[in-house]
ChimeraX commands (.cxc) that place a marker at each C-alpha (Angstrom):
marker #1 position 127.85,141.99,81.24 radius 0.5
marker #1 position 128.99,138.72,79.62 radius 0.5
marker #1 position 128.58,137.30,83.09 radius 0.5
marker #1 position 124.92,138.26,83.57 radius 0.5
marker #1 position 124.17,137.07,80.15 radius 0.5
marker #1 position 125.60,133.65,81.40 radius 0.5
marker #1 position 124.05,133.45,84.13 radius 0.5
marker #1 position 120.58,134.61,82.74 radius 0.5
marker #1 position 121.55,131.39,80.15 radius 0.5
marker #1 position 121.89,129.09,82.97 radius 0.5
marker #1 position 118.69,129.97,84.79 radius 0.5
marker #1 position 116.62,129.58,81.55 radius 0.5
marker #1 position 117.87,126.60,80.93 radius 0.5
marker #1 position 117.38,125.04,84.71 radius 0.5
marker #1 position 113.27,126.46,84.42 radius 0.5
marker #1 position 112.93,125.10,81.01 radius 0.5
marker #1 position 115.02,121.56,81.88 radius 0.5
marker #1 position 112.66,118.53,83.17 radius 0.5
marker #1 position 112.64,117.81,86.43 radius 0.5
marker #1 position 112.82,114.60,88.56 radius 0.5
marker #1 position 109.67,113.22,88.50 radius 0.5
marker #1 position 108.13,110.99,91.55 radius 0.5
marker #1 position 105.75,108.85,91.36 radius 0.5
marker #1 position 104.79,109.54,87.75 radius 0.5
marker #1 position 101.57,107.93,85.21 radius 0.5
marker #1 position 102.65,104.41,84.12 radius 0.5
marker #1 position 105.26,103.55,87.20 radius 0.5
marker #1 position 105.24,100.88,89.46 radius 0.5
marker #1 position 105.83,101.44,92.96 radius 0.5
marker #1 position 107.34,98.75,95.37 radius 0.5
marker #1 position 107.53,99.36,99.30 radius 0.5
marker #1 position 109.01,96.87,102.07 radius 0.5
marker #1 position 109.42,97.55,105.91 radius 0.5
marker #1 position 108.14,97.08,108.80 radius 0.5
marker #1 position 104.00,97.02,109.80 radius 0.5
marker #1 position 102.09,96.54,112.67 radius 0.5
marker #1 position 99.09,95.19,113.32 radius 0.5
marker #1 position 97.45,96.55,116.60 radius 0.5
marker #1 position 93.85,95.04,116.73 radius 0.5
marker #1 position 91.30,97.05,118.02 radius 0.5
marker #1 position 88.75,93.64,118.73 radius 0.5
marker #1 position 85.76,92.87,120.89 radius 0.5
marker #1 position 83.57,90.01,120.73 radius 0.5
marker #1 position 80.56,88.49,122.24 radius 0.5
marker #1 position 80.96,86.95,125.71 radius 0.5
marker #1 position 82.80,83.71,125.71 radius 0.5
marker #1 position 80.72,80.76,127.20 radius 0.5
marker #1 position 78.49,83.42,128.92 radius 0.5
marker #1 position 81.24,84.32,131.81 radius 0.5
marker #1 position 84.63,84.59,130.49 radius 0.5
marker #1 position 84.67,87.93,128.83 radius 0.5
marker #1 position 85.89,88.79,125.90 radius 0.5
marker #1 position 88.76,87.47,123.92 radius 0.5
marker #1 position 91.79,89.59,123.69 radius 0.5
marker #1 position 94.24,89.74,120.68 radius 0.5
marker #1 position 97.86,90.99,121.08 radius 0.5
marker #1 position 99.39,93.32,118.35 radius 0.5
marker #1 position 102.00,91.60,116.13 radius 0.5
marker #1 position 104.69,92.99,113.37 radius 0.5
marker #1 position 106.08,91.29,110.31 radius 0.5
marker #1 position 107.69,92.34,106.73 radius 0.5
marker #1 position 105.32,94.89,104.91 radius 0.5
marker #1 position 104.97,94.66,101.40 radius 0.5
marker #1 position 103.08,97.02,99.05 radius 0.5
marker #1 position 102.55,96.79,94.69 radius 0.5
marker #1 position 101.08,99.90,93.61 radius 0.5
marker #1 position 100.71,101.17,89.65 radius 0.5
marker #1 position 100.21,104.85,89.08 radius 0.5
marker #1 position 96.98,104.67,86.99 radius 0.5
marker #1 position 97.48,108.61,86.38 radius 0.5
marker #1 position 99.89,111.38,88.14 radius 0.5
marker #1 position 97.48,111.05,90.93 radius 0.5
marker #1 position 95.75,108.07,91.02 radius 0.5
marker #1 position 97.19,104.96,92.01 radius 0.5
marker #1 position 95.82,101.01,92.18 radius 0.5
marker #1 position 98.09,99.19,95.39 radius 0.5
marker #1 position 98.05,95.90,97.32 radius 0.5
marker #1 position 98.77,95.14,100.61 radius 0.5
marker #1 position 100.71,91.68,101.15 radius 0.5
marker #1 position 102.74,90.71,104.53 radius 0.5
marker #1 position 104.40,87.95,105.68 radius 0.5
marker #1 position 101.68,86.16,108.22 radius 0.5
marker #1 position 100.80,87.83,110.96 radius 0.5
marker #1 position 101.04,85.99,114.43 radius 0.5
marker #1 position 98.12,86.30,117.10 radius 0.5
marker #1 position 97.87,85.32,120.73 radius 0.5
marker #1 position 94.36,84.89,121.72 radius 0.5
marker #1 position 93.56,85.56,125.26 radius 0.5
marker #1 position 90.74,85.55,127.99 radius 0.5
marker #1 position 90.17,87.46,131.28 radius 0.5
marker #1 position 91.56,85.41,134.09 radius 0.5
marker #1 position 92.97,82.39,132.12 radius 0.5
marker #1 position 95.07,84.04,130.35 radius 0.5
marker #1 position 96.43,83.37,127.05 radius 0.5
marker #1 position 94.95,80.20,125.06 radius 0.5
marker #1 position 95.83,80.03,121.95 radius 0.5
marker #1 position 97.33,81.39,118.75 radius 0.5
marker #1 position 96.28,82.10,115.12 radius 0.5
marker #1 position 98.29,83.60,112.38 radius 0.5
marker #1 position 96.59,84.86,109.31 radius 0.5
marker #1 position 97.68,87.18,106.25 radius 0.5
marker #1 position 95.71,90.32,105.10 radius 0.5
marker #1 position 95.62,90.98,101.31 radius 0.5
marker #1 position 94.05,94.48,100.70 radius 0.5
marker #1 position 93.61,96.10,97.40 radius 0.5
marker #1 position 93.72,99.89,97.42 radius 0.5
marker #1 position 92.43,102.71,94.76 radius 0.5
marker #1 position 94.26,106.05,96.29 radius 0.5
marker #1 position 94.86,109.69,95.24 radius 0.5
marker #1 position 97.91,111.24,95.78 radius 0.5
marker #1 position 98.06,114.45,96.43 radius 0.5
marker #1 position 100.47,117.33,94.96 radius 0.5
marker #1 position 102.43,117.49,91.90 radius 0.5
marker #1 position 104.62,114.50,90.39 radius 0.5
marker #1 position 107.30,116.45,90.57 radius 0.5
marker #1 position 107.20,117.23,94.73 radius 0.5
marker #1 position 109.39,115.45,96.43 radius 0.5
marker #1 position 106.50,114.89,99.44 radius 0.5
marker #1 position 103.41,112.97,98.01 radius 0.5
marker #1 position 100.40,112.79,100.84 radius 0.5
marker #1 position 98.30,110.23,99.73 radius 0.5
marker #1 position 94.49,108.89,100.77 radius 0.5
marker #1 position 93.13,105.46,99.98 radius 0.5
marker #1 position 89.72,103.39,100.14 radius 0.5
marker #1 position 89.47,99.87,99.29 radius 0.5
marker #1 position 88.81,95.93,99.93 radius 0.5
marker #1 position 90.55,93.94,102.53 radius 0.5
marker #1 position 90.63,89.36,102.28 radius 0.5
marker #1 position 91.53,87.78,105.57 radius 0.5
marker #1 position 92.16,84.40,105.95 radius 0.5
marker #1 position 93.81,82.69,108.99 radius 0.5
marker #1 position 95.20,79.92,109.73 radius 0.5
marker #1 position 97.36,77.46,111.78 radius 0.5
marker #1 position 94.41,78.10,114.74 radius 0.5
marker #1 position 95.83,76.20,117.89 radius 0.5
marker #1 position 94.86,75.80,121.20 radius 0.5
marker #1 position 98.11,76.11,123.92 radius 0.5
marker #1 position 98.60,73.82,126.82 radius 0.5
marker #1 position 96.44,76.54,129.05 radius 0.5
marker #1 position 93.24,76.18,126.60 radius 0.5
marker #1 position 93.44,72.57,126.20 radius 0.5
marker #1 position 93.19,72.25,130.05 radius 0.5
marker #1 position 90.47,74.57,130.30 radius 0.5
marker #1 position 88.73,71.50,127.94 radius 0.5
marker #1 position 88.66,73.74,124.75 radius 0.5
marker #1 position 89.57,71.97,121.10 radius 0.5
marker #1 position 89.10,72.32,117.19 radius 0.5
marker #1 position 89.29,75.84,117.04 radius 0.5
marker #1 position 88.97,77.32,113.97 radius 0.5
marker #1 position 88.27,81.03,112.26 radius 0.5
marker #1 position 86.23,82.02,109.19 radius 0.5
marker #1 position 87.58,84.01,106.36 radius 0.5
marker #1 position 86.81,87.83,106.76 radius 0.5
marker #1 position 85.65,90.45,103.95 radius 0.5
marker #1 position 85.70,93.68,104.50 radius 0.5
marker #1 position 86.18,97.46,103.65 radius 0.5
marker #1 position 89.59,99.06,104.44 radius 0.5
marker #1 position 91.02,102.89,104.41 radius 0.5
marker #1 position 94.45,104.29,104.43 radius 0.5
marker #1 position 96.42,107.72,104.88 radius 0.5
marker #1 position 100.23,108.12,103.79 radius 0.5
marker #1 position 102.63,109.87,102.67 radius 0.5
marker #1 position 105.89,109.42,100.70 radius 0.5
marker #1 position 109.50,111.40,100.47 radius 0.5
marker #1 position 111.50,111.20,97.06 radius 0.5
marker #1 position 115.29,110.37,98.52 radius 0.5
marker #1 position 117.01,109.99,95.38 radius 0.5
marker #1 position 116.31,108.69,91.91 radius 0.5
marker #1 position 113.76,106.59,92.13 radius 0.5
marker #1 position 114.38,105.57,95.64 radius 0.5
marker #1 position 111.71,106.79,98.37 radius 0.5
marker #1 position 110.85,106.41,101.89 radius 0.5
marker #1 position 106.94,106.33,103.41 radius 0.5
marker #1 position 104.77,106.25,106.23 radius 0.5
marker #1 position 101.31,105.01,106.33 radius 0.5
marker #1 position 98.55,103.88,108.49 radius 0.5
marker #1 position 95.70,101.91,107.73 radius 0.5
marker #1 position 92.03,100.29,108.94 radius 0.5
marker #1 position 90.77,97.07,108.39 radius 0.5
marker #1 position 87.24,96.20,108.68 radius 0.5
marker #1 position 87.72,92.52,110.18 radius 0.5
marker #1 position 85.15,90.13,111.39 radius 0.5
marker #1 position 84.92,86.35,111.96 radius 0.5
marker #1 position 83.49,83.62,114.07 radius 0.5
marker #1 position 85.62,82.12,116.08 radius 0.5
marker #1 position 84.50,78.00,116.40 radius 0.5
marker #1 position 85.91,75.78,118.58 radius 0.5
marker #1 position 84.57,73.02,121.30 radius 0.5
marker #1 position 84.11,73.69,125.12 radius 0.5
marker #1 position 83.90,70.37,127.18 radius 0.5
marker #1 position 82.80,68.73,123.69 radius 0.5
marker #1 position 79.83,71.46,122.58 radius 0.5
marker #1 position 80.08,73.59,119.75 radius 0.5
marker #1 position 80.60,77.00,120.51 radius 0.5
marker #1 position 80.88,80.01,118.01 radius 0.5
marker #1 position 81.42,83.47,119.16 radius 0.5
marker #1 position 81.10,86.79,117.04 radius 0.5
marker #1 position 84.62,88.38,117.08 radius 0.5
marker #1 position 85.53,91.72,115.51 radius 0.5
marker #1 position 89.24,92.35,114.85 radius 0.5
marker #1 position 89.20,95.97,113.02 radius 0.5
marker #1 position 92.91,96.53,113.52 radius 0.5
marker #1 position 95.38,99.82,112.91 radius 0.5
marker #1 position 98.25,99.01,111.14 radius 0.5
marker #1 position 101.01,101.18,110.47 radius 0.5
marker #1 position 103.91,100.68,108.09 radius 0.5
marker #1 position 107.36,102.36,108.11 radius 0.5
marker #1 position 108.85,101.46,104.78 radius 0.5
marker #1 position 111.50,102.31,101.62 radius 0.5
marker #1 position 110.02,102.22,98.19 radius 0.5
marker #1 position 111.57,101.92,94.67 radius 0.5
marker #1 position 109.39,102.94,91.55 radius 0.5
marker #1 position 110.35,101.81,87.61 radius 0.5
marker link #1:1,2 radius 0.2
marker link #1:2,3 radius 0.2
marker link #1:3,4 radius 0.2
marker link #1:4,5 radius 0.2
marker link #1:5,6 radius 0.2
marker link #1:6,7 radius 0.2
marker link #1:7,8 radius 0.2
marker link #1:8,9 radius 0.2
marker link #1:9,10 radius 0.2
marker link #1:10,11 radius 0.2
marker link #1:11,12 radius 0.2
marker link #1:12,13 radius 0.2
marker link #1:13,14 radius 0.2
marker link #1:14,15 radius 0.2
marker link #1:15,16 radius 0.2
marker link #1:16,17 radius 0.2
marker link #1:17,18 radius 0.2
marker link #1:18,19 radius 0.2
marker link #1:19,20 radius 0.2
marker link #1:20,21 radius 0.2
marker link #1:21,22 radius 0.2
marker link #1:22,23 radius 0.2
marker link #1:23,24 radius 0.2
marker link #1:24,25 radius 0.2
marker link #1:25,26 radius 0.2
marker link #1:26,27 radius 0.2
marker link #1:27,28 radius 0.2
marker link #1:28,29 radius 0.2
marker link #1:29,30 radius 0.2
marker link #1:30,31 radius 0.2
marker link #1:31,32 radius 0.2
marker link #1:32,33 radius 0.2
marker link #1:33,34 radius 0.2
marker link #1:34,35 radius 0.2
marker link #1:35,36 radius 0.2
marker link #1:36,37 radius 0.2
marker link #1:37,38 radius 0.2
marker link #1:38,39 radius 0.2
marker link #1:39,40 radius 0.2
marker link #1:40,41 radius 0.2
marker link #1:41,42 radius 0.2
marker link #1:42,43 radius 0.2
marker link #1:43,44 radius 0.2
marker link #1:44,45 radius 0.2
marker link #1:45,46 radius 0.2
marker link #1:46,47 radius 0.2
marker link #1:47,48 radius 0.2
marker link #1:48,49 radius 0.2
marker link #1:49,50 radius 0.2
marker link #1:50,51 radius 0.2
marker link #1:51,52 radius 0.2
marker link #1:52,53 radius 0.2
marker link #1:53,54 radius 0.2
marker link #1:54,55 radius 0.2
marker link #1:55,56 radius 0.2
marker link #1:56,57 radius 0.2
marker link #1:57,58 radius 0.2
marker link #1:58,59 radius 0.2
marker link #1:59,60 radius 0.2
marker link #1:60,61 radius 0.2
marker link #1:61,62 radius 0.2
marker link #1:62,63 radius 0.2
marker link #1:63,64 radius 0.2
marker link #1:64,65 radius 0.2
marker link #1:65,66 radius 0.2
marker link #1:66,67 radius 0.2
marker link #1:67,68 radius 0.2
marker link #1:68,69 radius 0.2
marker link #1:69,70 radius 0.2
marker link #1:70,71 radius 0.2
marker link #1:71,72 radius 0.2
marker link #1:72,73 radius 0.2
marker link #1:73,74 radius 0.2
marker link #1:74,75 radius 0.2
marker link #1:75,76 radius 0.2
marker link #1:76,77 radius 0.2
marker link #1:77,78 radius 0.2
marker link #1:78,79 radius 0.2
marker link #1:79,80 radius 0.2
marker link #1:80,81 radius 0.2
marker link #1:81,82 radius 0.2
marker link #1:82,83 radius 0.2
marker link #1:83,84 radius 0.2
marker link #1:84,85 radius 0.2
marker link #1:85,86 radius 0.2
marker link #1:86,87 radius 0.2
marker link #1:87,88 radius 0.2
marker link #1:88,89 radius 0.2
marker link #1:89,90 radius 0.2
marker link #1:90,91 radius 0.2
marker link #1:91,92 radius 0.2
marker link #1:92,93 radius 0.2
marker link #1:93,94 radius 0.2
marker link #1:94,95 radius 0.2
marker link #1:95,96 radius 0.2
marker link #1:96,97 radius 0.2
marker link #1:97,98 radius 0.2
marker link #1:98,99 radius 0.2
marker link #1:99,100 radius 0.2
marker link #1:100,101 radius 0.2
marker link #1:101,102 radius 0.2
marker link #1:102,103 radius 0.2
marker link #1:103,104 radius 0.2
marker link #1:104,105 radius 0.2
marker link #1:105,106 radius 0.2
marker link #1:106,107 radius 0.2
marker link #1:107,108 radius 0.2
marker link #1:108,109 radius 0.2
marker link #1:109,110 radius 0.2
marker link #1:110,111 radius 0.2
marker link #1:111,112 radius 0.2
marker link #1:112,113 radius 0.2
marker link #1:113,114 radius 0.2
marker link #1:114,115 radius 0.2
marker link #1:115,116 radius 0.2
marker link #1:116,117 radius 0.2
marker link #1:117,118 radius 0.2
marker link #1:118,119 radius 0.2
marker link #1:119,120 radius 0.2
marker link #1:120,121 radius 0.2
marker link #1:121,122 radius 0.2
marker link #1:122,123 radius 0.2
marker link #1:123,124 radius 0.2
marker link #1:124,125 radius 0.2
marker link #1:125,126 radius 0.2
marker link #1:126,127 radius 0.2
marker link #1:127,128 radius 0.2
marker link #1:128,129 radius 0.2
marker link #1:129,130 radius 0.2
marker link #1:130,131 radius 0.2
marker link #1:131,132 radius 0.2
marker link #1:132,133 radius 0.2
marker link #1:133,134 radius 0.2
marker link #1:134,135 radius 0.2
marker link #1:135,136 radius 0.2
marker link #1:136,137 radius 0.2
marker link #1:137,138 radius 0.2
marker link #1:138,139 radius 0.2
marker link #1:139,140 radius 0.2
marker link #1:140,141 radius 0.2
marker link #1:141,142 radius 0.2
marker link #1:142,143 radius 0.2
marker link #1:143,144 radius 0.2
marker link #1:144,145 radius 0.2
marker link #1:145,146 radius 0.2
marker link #1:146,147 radius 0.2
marker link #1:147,148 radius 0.2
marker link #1:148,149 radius 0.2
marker link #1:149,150 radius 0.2
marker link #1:150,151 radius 0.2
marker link #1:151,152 radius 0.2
marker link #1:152,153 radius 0.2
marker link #1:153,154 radius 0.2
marker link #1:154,155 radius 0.2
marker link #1:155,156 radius 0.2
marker link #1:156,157 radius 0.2
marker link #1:157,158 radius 0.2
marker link #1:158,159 radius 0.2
marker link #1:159,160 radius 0.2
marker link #1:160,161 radius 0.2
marker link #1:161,162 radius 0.2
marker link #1:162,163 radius 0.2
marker link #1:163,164 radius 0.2
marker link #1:164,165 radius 0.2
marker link #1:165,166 radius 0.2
marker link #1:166,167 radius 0.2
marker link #1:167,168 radius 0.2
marker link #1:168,169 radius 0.2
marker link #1:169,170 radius 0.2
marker link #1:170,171 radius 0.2
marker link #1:171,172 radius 0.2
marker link #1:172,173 radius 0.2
marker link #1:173,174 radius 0.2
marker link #1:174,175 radius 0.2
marker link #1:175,176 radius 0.2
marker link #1:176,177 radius 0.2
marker link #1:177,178 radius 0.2
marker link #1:178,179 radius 0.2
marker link #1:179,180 radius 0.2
marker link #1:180,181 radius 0.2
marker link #1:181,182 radius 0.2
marker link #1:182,183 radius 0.2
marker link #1:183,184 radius 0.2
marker link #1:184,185 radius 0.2
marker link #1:185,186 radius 0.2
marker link #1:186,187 radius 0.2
marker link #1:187,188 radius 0.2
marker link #1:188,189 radius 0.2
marker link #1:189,190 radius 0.2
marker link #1:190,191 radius 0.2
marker link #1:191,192 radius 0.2
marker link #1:192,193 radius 0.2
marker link #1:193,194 radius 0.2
marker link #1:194,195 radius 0.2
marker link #1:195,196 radius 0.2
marker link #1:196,197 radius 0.2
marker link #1:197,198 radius 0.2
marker link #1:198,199 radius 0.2
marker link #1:199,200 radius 0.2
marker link #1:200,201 radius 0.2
marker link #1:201,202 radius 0.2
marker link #1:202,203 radius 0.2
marker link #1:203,204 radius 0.2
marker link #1:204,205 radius 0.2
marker link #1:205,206 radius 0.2
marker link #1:206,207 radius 0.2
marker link #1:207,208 radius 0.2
marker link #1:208,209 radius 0.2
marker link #1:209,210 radius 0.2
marker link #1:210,211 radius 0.2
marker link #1:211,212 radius 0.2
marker link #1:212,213 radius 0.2
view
């Protein structure tokens, strides 16, 4: 009897006793790893014969901020080391490379309580692209092509996660995100201007571990 009266004393006090709570109103939440940028870009034709340019995928060191505005509701910003491009065309091959960095502020709902140790999340928000370090390679300067140069991009973005409490307030996550990119690419052929309409609109995915405080 004394033992079931023990017992019941323990398991009242484990329902009443707080639990662990992830991903709570008023933390911060930091991620790192690894994301990928896959672009998913067309463009208009280039000089009228050469196709369209082609953009190889590219991973650097992920980095998220997020602030948990409410249980559910979070603010978060994408940040990345820069990204590294080669640009290429059909039958040339590539011609040059571009690097550029993709700052994109999130508002997302996460789904589930604060206390579950998986927390789905959705997001919708505004991505800033800005590139740099634009160079033509050997190959493109002896197909006569110079000065190139991109335009900053604005555009909407959209993500889908979802996050595993490990321990504390350590956590790991997956998420993949869209990127609404566009720019004109500008460069000279032979001399003439040229611009050409290019749409990047990349997938990236991100493999990271995340600390909140």
């Amino acid at each position: 009897m004394k033992k079931t009266v023990c017992a019941l004393a323990v398991l009242a006090t484990l329902s009443v006793a707080p639990q662990a709570l992830a991903h709570k109103k008023g933390d911060f939440l930091v991620r790192a790893g690894a994301a990928s940028v896959m672009p998913n870009e067309s463009s208009d034709n280039v000089l009228g014969s050469l196709g369209e340019f082609g953009i190889d995928s590219n991973i650097q060191l992920g980095l998220t901020f997020g602030y948990m505005v409410t249980d559910n509701i979070s603010v978060e910003l994408l940040a990345a080391t820069p990204f590294s491009h080669k640009v290429s065309l059909n039958g040339i091959g590539d011609i040059a490379e571009v690097e550029h960095l993709p700052p994109t502020l999130m508002l997302q709902y996460y789904f589930m309580e604060s206390t579950s140790k998986w927390r789905p999340y959705v997001g919708a928000g505004l991505n800033y692209t800005t590139f740099f370090n634009e160079e033509f390679n050997s190959t493109g300067k002896s197909a006569k092509l110079s000065d190139l140069s991109l335009d900053d991009s604005w555009g909407l973005a959209a993500n889908v996660g979802i996050d595993y409490q490990l321990k504390d307030d350590w956590f790991l996550g997956v998420s993949v995100w869209y990127a609404d990119i566009g720019t004109d690419v500008n460069f000279k052929a032979d001399g003439a201007q040229q611009s050409v309409k290019t749409d990047i609109d990349p997938w990236i995915i991100m493999v990271s571990a995340g600390y909140s405080f």
